[in-house]
N, C-alpha and C positions, 0 to 999 in steps of 0.2 A: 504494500500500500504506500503511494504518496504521503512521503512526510505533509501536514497540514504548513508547517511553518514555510518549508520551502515554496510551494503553493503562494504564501502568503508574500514573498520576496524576491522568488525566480518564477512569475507567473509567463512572463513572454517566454523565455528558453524554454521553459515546460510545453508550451503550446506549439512550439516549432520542432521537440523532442518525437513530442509525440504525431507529428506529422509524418517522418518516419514512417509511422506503422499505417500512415495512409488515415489517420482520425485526427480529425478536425475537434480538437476539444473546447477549445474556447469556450462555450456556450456554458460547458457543462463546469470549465475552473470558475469564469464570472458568475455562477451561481454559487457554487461554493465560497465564493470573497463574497457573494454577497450575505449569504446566510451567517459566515461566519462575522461580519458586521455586527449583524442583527442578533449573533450569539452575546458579542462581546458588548454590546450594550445593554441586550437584559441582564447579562452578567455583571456587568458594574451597577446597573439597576438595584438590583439584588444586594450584593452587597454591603449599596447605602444604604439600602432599609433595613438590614440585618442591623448596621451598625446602628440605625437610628432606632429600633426596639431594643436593643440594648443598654442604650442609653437611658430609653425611656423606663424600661422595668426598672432602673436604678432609680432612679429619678420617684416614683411610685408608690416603691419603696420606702424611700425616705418622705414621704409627704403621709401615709398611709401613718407611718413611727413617731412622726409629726403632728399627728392627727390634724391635717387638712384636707378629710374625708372627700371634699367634694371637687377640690382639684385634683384630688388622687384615682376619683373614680372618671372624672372629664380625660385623665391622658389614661387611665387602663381601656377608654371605649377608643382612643385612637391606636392604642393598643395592637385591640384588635384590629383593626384596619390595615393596620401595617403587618398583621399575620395572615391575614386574607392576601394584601397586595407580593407578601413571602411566597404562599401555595401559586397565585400566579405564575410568577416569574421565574420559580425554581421549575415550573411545566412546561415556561418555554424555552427556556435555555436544553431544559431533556427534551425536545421536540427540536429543535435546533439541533442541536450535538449527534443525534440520531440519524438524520437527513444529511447532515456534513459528511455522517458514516460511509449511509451508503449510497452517496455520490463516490465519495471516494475510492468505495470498491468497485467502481464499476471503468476506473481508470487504470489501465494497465502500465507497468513500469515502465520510465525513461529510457529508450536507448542509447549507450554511451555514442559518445562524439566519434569513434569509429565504425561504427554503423550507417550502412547504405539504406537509402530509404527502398523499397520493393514492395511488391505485393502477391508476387508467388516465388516456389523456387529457384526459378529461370533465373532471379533477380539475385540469387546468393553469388558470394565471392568466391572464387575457386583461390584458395591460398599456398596446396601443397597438391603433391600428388608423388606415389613412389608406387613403384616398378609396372609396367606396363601389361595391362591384361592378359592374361592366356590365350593363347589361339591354338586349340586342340588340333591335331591332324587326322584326328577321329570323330565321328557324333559322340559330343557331350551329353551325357544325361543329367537331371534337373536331381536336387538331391530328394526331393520326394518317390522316386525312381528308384533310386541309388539307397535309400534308407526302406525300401519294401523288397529289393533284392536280397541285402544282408542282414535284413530282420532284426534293425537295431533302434527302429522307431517307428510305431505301428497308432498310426493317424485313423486308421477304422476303430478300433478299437478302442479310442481315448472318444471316438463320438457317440459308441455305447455306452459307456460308462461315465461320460460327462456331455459331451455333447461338439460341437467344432471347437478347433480352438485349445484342443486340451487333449496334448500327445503321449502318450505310454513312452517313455525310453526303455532299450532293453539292450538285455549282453552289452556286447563295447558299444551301445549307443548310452545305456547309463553311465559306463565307466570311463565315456569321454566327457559328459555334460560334468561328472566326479572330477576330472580330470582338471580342466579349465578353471572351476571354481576354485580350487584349490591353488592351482597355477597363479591367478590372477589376485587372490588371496596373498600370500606368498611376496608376490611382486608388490603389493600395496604394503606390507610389512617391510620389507627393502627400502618403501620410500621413506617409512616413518608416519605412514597412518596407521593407528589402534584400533583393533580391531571389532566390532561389536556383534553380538547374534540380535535381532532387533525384533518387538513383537509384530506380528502379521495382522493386526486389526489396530486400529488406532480409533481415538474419538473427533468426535467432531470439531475440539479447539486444535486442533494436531492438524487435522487437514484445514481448516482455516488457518495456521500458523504459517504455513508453506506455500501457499496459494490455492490449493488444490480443489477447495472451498470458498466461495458458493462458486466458483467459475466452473468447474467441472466435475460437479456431484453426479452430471447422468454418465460419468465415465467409468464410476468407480461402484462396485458390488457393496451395498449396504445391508447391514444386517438391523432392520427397521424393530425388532425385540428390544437389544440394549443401545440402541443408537449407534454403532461400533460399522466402520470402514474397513475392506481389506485393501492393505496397500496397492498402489500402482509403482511403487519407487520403495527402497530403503531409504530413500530421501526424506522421506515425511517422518516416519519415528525418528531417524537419528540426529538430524536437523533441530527433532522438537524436546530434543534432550536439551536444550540452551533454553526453552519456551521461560519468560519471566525470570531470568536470569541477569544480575548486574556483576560481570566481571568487576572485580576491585583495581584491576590495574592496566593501563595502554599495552605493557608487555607479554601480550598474547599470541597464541597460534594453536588453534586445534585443528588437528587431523584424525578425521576417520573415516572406518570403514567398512561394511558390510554383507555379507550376503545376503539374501531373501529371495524366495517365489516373490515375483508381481501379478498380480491382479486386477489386466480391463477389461470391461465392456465391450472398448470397441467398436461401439455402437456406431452403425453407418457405415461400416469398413464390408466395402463390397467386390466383386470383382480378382482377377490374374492374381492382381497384387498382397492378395491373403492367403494364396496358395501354400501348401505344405507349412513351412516353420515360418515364413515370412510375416505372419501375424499373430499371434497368439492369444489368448485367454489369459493364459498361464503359461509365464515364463522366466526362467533363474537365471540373474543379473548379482554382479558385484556393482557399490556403488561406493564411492569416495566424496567426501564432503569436508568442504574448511569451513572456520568461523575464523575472519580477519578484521584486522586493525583496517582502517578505510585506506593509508598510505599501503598495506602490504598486498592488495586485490588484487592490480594488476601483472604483480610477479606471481601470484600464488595463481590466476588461472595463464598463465606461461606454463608454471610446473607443470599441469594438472594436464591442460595441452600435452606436454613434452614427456609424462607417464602415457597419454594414450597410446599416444604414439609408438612408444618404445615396445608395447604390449602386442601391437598389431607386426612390427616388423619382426619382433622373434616369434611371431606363427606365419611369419614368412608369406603374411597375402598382400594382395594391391590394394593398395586402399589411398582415399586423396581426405582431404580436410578443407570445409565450408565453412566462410563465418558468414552465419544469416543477415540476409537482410531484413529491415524492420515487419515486414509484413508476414513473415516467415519464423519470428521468433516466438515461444511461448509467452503467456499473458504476467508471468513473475520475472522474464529474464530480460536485461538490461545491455549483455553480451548474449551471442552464444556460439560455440564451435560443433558444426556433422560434423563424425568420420563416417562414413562411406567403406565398403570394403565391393570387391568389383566380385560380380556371380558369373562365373564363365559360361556356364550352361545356361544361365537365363539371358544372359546378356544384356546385365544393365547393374548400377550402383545400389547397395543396401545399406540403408544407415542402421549403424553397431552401436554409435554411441553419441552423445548430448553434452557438450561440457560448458557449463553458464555460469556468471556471475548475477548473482540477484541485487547484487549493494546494499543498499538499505529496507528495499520493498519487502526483502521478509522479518527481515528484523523488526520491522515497523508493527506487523502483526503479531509478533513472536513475544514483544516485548523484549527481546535482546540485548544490552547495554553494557555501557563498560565508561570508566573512568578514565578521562585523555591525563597526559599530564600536567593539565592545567587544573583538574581536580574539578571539569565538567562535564555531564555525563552525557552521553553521544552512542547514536547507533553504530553497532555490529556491522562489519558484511559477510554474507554468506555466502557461499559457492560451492557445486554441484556438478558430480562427471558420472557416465557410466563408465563401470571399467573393467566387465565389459557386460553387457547384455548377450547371452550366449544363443539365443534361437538362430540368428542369420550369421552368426560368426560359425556355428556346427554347419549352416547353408553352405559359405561359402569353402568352406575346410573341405568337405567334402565332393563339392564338384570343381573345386579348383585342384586337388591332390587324388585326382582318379584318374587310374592308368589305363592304356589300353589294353589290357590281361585282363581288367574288371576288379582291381584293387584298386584300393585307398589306401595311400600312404599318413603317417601321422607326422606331426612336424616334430625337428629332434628337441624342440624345449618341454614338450608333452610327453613322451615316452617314457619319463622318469614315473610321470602320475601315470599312465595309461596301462604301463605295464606289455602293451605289447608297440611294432614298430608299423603296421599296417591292417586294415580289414579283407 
């Protein structure tokens, strides 16, 4: 969420920010400046009459102790007046405050100054790109093909039993999904992020914390009983481990990290493009998450960049890096980086992984804070990477590492976990 103050002081940059994502807000900050006007007057309204019954019960008091019976009852009936004119004003400042809310939610985060304004993906930056696709000399097959061959992930069967969207692994199709989590685990312990097992249902202020809520409630599986979400991200619980939290000191940096099943809907996801592992229901993702100092942001999502990366080239596939443009970004991120890994047999790019800085938009929600050295207190930033989301990274391993004998080779950084060297 939009800090209110900055709103209040960078209203033009705001409005040009968020042109960016192609929305014209004006309309909707000059209401917000205007309401919050109108907050701040009934708010000092308020309490000058607070102060002025205070005075007065004093005053009341002593004329009552006095016994001047009759000026003491003439200011107890203004008294009252002035606790009438209280229940007013204290309703419209909470009718005010409310309406500022959810105006405010309904504005999505600033994009930084290196963001290109767009409005589909066409409009993304192409920034990287390392080693050149496969060009097989044989017919490729798609790995939904290739994993009903070797009988290592069985997509009928996850539709009995759950429904699309929700695949059985089996033999070395568990033992490589085993494999990677552990691999990428590993490698996030190397970096210096801690490690977390995170719960799989969070509440309603947890997905409000992170964004996730109200903007995308029809995305995420609700359990309407106890009110309780299952995650789409390890991002939401671990993230909402900071929720109301005042760091005591500027000299921070946390790093962590997760595995978890995710959990979408989906909903609207039609079409080629959901084929086999390509879209999922349910699918297990490592996630890495900072909470920084506002000066250390944009080295920490450099790092977090420069871990994906590193990730993707020792499983040895082609893969390039996007930084979105504004029309392309999620509704909480402020940056953000695709990686992309290339599918040889489908022949075209799959995004693996999302690596954003939120800056202060979640922390704003979160309640996030920390102590500068100036001994004032100031929002957090947050940031957030997959690393990796494994359904189209097992896609492309698989039809990128198949031979024409009708083996799958496994890459040599995974063999340790995998236990063997091919399918």
């Amino acid at each position: 969420m939009i800090e209110l103050s900055k709103i209040r002081t960078q209203q033009e940059a705001i409005v040009q920010a968020l042109l960016k994502r192609n929305l014209d807000a004006r309309s909707i900050i000059e209401q917000i400046l205007h309401l919050d006007s109108e907050w701040r007057a009934a708010k000092q309204a308020l309490e000058g009459v607070l102060e002025e019954a205070n005075l007065l019960a004093k005053t009341v008091g002593m004329l009552f102790k006095e016994g001047n019976h009759e000026e003491g009852n003439r200011l107890k009936a203004k008294s009252m007046e002035l606790k009438e004119q209280e229940t007013t004003l204290k309703l419209t400042t909470e009718q005010k405050e409310q309406e500022i809310h959810r105006l405010l939610l309904t504005l999505p985060n600033t994009p930084c100054e290196e963001v290109k304004q767009g409005s589909t993906p066409e409009d993304n930056e192409l920034v990287f790109e390392q080693n050149v696709p496969i060009a097989f000399a044989f017919p490729a097959k798609p790995h939904w093909d290739l994993c009903k061959e070797k009988g290592i992930i069985d997509f009928e069967l996850g539709v009995k039993v759950s429904g699309s969207g929700f695949p059985f692994y089996r033999g070395k199709g568990a033992k490589l999904q085993r494999a990677l989590i552990a691999f990428f685990l590993d490698q996030a312990a190397n970096a210096g992020y801690e490690e977390y097992q995170a719960p799989l249902l969070v509440n309603e202020a947890s997905g409000f914390g992170t964004g996730q809520l109200p903007d995308k409630e029809g995305q995420m599986y609700h359990d309407t009983s106890d009110n309780l979400y299952l995650i789409p991200t390890a991002e939401v619980p671990i993230t909402n481990i900071f929720r109301d939290e005042l760091i005591p000191t500027a000299d921070f940096s946390f790093k962590l990290c997760g595995y978890t099943p995710c959990f979408r809907r989906e909903a609207g996801s039609y079409g080629k493009d959901v084929r086999g592992l390509n879209r999922l229901h349910q699918f297990d993702k490592v996630e890495i998450v900072r909470i920084e100092h506002p000066d250390n942001t944009a080295r920490a999502l450099d790092e977090m960049v420069a871990h994906v990366q590193h990730l993707l080239e020792q499983l040895e596939l082609p893969y390039r890096i996007l930084r979105l443009c504004g029309g392309d970004m999620g509704f909480a991120s402020a940056m953000t980086y695709d990686f992309e890994v290339y599918s040889a047999a489908q022949e075209k790019w799959l995004e693996v992984s999302s690596v954003s800085r939120f800056d202060t938009f979640q922390a704003n929600r979160l309640k996030l804070r920390f102590k500068d050295h100036d001994k004032k207190t100031r929002f957090c930033h947050t940031l957030n990477g997959s690393a990796l989301a494994l359904p189209r990274i097992v896609a492309a391993l698989l039809e990128n590492n198949q031979q024409e004998d009708g083996t799958i080779t496994i890459p040599s950084v995974l063999q340790k976990y995998t236990g063997f060297e091919k399918m």
